[in-house]
N, C-alpha and C positions, 0 to 999 in steps of 0.2 A: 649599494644602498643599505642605509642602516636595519635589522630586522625588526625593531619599533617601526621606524619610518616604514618600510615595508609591509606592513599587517596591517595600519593604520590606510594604507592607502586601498589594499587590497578589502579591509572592510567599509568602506567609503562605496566603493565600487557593487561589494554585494549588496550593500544597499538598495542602490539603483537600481541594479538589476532584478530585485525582490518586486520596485515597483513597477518598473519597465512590464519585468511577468507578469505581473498580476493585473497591471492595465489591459495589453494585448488579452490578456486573458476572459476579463470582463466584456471587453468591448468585441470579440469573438463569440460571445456568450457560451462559450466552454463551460463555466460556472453551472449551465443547465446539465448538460452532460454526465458531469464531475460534480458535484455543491461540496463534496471534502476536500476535494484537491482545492476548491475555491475558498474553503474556511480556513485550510492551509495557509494558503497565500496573504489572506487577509491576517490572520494570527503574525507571521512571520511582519508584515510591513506594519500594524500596529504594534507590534510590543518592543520590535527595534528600537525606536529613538527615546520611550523614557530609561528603557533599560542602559544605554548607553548615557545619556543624562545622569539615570544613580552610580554609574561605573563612575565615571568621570568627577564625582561629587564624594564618591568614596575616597580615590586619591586626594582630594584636598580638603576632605574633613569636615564637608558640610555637616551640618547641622548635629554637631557630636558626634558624631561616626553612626548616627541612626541610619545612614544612607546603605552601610551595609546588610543592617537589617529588611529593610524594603526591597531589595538589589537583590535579597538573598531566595526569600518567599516569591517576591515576583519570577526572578527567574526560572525559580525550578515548579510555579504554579504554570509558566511557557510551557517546561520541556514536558512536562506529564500530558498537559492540554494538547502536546502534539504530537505525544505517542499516542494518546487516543484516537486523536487526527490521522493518523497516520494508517493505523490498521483500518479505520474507515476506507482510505484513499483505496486501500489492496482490494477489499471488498469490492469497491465500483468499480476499479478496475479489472478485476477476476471477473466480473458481469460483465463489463464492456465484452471482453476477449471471448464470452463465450454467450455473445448476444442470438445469433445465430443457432444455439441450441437451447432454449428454454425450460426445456425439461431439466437437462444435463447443469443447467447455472443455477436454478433452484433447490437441488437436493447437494450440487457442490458449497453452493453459498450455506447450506448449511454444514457440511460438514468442513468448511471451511471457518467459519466461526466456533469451531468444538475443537478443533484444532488449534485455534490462536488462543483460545478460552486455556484449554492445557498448557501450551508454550506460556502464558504471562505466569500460571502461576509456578511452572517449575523454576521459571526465572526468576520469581520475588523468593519462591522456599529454600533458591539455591543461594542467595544474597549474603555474603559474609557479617553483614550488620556489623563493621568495624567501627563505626560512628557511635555513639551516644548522644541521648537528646534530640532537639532540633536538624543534626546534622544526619540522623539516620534516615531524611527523606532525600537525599541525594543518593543512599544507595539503593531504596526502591525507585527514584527516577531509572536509574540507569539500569536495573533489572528491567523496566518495564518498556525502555528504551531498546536493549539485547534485545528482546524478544518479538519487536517488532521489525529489526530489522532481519531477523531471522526469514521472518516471515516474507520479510522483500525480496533476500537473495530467493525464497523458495518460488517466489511470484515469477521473477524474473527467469527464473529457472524453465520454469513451465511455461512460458510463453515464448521462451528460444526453440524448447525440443518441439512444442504442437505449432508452430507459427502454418506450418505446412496441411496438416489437419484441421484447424482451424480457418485455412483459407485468409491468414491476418498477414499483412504487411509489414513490413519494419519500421515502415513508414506513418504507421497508423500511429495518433496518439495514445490510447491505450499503453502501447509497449514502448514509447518516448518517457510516458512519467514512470512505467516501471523501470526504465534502464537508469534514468536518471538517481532513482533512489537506491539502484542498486547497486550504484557505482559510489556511492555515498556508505551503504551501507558495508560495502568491502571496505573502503577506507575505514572505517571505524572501528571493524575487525581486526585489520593489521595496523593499525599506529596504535591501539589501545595495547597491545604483548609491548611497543616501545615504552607508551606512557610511564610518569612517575606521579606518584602523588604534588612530589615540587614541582609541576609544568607550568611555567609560568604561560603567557602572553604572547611573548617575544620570543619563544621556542623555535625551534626550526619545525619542531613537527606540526604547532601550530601552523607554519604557513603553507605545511605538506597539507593539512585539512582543509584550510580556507582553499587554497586550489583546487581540489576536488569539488569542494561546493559551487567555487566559481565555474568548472568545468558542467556541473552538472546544470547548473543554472541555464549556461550555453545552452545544452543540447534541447533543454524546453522551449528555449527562447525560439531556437531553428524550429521546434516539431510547432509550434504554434504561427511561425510565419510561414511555412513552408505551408502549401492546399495538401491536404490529406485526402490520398486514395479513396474509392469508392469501395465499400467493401465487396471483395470478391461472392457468387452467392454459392452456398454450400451444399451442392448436389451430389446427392447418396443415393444408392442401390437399396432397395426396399430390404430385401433382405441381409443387409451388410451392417455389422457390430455397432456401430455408431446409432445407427437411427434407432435398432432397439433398444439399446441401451435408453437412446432419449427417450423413446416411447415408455418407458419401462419408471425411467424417472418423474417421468409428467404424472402416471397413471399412479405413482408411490402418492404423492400430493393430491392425487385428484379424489375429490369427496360429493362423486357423484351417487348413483342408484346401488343398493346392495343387494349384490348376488350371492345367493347359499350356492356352497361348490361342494362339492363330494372328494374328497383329494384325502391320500393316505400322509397317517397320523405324521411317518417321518419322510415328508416329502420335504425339498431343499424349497424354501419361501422363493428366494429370486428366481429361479427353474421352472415353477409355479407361474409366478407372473410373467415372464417371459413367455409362455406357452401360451397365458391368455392373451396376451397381446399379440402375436401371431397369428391364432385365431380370428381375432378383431379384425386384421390387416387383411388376411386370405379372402373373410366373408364380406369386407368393402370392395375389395379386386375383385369377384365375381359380380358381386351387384352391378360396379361399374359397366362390366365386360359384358355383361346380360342386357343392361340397356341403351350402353350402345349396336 
């Protein structure tokens, strides 16, 4: 088969399956779950077919060759709108996986967003800006594009080593949209050292990408038809690392009643709070034990 013919057919297909997704998806009401993964979805099946319209309008010279201009802004007003998407997507998903400790997913959701906040901008400062003019926004897209996939393989990463500590399935949606993106986002990594600035269309690496994407596409379509596990429930030993740590994180956030403490000048802060929280826990266990 010809490699035009070939890409042509294969992008036909991801179409479909953008909406097939995104149907299942809706009609699962995932969308409540997820609402980035679901603006994802939506992004992706709206801006397909005009952008494809100005592609196709470029090759035959519609309207002056303005088609490239529109083609050009539209696209890469996509790719930025769904690198923003995207790092949202991690976020809900880093909450999903670590629903079951609340403490622990609100002080990480933060330092998780100070995190991605650094990674965009070493990526845009580290930006060769070999473009001039209008086209130097193609290489902050793709700086800000890097950086989110960075962030994928790190998602992904993290919820292969804790799936066990976590008590999470593989089965679970959560770790379905991270695998997906970060089987997308390896690909990206290694065909980008092949790329050339001349890559056309009809590349072979081209259809090395579109594959992946189709692949990954797959694996959403299966975690969304497939019934998803119950989650396991996540029972700790009062005094075992995990719960205080969670205790410790809830009680960082928490802006209840203020107690003066007497605590020497270079005492370590988390040691400190760790110690009042312990105390907390000891004097609830005896109460309990007292009346029963």
């Amino acid at each position: 088969m010809p490699l035009n013919l070939a890409m042509s057919v294969m992008s036909v297909c991801e179409f479909i399956l953008w909406i097939v997704l995104g149907f299942l998806f809706w009609q699962k009401k995932l969308h409540r779950r997820f609402p980035a993964m679901g603006s994802y979805l939506a992004l992706r099946v709206a801006s397909t077919p005009p952008l494809l319209v100005l592609l196709y309008g470029q090759s035959r010279h519609w309207f002056n060759d303005y088609c490239f201009m529109v083609y050009f802004f539209c696209y890469w007003a996509v790719y930025i709108a769904s690198a923003v998407i995207l790092f949202l997507v991690c976020i809900e998903v880093f909450r999903s996986a670590l629903s079951a400790f609340s403490g622990l997913a609100k002080l990480g959701t933060v330092i998780f967003r100070w995190a991605a906040f650094v990674s965009m901008l070493l990526s845009v400062s580290t930006v060769s800006f070999s473009h001039r003019g209008i086209l130097i926004v193609s290489d902050i897209a793709f700086g800000l594009m890097r950086s989110v996939s960075v962030i994928e393989l790190c998602l992904l990463g993290f919820l292969c080593l804790s799936l066990n500590s976590l008590r999470l399935s593989v089965r679970d949606r959560a770790f379905g949209i991270s695998l997906g993106f970060g089987l997308m986002a390896s690909s990206d990594f290694i065909l980008s050292s092949f790329w050339s600035r001349t890559t056309s269309l009809t590349d072979s690496l081209q259809l090395v990408s579109e594959a992946v994407i189709l692949a990954a596409l797959g694996i959403w379509l299966a975690y969304c038809v497939l019934p998803e596990p119950a989650r396991k429930p996540v029972i700790l030993q009062v005094n075992s690392a995990a719960y205080r740590w969670n205790e410790i994180a809830s009680a960082l956030g928490h802006t209840g009643t203020q107690v003066a403490m007497r605590q020497p000048a270079n005492g370590f802060f988390l040691s400190d709070v760790e110690r009042v929280v312990e105390k907390v826990l000891n004097r609830n266990l005896k109460k309990s034990e007292s009346e029963s």
